[in-house]
N, C-alpha and C positions, 0 to 999 in steps of 0.2 A: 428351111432351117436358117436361122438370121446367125449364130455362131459360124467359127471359119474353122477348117478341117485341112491338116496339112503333114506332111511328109517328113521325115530327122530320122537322119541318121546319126547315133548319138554312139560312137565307139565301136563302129561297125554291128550296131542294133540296129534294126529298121523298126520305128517306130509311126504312128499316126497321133497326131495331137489335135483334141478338140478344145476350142477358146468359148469361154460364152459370150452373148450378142454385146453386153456390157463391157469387157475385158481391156478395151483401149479408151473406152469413154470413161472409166468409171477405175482411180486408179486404184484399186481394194487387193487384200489378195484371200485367195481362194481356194476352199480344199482340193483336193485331187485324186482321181478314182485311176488306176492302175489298171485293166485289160487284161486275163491271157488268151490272145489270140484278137486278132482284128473284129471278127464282129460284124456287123452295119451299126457301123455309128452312126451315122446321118441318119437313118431311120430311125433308129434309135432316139436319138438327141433333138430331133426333130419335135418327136411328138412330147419329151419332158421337158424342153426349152418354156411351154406356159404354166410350167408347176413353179419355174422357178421366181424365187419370192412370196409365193403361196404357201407351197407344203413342204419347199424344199431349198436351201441354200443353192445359188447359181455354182457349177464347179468344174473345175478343168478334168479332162480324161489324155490319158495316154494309153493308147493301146499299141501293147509290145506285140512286134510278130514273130511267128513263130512258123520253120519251115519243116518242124519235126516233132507233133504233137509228143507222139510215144518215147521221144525221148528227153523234152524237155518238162514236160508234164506228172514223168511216173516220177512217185517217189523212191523207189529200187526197182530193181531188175522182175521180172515175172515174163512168164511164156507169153505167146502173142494169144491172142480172142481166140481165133482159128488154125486150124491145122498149116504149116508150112507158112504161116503169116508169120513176120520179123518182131522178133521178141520188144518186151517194153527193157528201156536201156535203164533205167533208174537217174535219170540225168535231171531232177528239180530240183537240187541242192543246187546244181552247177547253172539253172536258168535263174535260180532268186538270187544270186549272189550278187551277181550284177547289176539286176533290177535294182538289188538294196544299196551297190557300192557306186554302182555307176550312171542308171538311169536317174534316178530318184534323184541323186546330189545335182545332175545334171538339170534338169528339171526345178530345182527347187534353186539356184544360182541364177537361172535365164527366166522365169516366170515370177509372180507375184504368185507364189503359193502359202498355205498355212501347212507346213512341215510337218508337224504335231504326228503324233499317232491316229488320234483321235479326229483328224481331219484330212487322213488315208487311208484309202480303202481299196480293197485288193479284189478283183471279179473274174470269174470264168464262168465256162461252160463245159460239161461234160469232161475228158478230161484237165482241162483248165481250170475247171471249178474242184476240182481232187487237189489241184495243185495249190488253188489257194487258201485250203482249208490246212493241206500241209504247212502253207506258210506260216498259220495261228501257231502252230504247235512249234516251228523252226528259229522264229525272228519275231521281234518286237518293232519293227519300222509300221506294220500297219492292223491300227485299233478298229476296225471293221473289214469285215470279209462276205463277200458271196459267192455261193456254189451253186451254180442252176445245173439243175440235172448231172449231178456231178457223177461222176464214176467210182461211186464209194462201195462197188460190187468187188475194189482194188483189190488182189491177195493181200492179206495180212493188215488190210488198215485199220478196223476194229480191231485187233489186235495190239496195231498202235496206238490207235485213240486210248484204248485200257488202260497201256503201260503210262503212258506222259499226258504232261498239262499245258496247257496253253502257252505263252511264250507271256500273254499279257488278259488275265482271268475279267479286265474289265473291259475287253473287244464286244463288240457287237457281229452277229454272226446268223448272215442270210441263207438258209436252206431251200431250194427247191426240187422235186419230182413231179414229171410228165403219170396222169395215173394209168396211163398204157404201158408204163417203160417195164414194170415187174414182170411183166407177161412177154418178156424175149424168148423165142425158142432156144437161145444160147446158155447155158444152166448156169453161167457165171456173171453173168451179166440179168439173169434173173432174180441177182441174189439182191441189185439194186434197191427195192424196196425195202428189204429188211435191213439192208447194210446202216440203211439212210434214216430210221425209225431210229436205231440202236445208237446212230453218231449223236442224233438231238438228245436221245434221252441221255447220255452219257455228259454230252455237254451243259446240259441242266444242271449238272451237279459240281464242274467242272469251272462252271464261270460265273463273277460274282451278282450278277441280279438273271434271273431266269425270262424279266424283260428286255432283255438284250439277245434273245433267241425265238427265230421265226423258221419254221418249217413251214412250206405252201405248197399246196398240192394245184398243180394246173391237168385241164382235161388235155387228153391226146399222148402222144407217143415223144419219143427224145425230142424229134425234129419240130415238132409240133411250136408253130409261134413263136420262135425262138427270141426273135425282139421285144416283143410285149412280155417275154418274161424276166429280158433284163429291164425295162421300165419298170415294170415293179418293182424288181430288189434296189434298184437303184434311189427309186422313191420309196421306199423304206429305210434304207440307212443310212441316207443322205438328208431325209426329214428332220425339220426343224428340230 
């Protein structure tokens, strides 16, 4: 990896910040892709660091961390997956706030970023990808979104999707599922596939061009590849 990858604490956040190879040579500034959850960046960034300039504007990431998936990721309260497991707390209201009050400004004052909506983009996985599909519908700070393998098996989120609209109808908006993941023995978490068919098709009608929405179906299960699935969404929304 020729970019550098480094540690901030920004208001008692722990964050990871990745620069591209260019960043100190070259003084430009640059959009920026938001994280929830750390990830392998380096792996990650590694292998999309030669798209950039080809298919893909070079761009800063920040990846927020997070020491409480289930409670920074659910958007309300709901029972745990399993029996005696600790309930989901409803606490994503309370992790984007800051991301949008105090990460981001922070980030956008100390970097050469381009601020814009449209040139932030917000990413998860699993529950973190739940969380940043919520944020479409919560806040207008970021005009592109990806959810890999998100957990839209959530109680009541199709539900939500139904009632409300977007926060900003001209986002752009990455969907992925594992095509192993509907076949969980767990009956709520099998609901995955459908949950995740009904958010696209929902959001087709929902956001203003129907070319700004990508469902991708990868082979294997949740766990399955998980890097190379964020190189995709990443090279899709971040494409020229």
């Amino acid at each position: 990896m020729r970019g550098t990858l480094q540690k901030l604490i920004i208001d008692e956040h722990e964050c990871i910040l990745y620069l591209p190879p260019e960043y100190q040579a070259e003084k430009l500034n640059y959009p920026v892709v938001y994280v929830n959850g750390e990830g392998e960046l380096q792996e990650i960034m590694e292998a999309l660091e030669s798209h950039f300039g080809e298919e893909c504007e070079a761009f800063i990431v920040v990846s927020v961390i997070s020491e409480d998936w289930g409670e920074d990721y659910s958007p309300w309260p709901a029972p745990g997956l399993r029996k005696n497991e600790k309930p989901f707390q409803g606490g994503a209201g309370g992790y984007l706030n800051p991301l949008v009050e105090i990460i981001k400004p922070y980030i956008d004052a100390h970097y050469r970023t381009k601020d814009d909506p449209k040139n932030t983009a917000l990413i998860g996985y699993s529950l973190g990808g739940l969380a940043a599909l919520y944020a479409l519908y919560t806040c207008r700070a970021f005009g592109k979104i990806g959810s890999l393998s998100g957990s839209l098996w959530f109680d009541g989120w199709i539900e939500f999707v139904n009632s409300n609209l977007p926060a900003d109808t001209s986002a752009k908006v990455y969907l992925s599922l594992g095509s192993g993941e509907e076949r969980s023995r767990n009956q709520r978490i099998a609901k995955v596939g459908d949950c995740t068919r009904n958010t696209a098709e929902i959001l087709k009608q929902q956001l203003m061009s129907a070319e700004n929405l990508v469902l991708e179906w990868n082979m294997g299960g949740h766990f399955t590849e998980t890097s190379q699935r964020f190189q995709k969404a990443l090279l899709w929304l971040m494409r020229f």
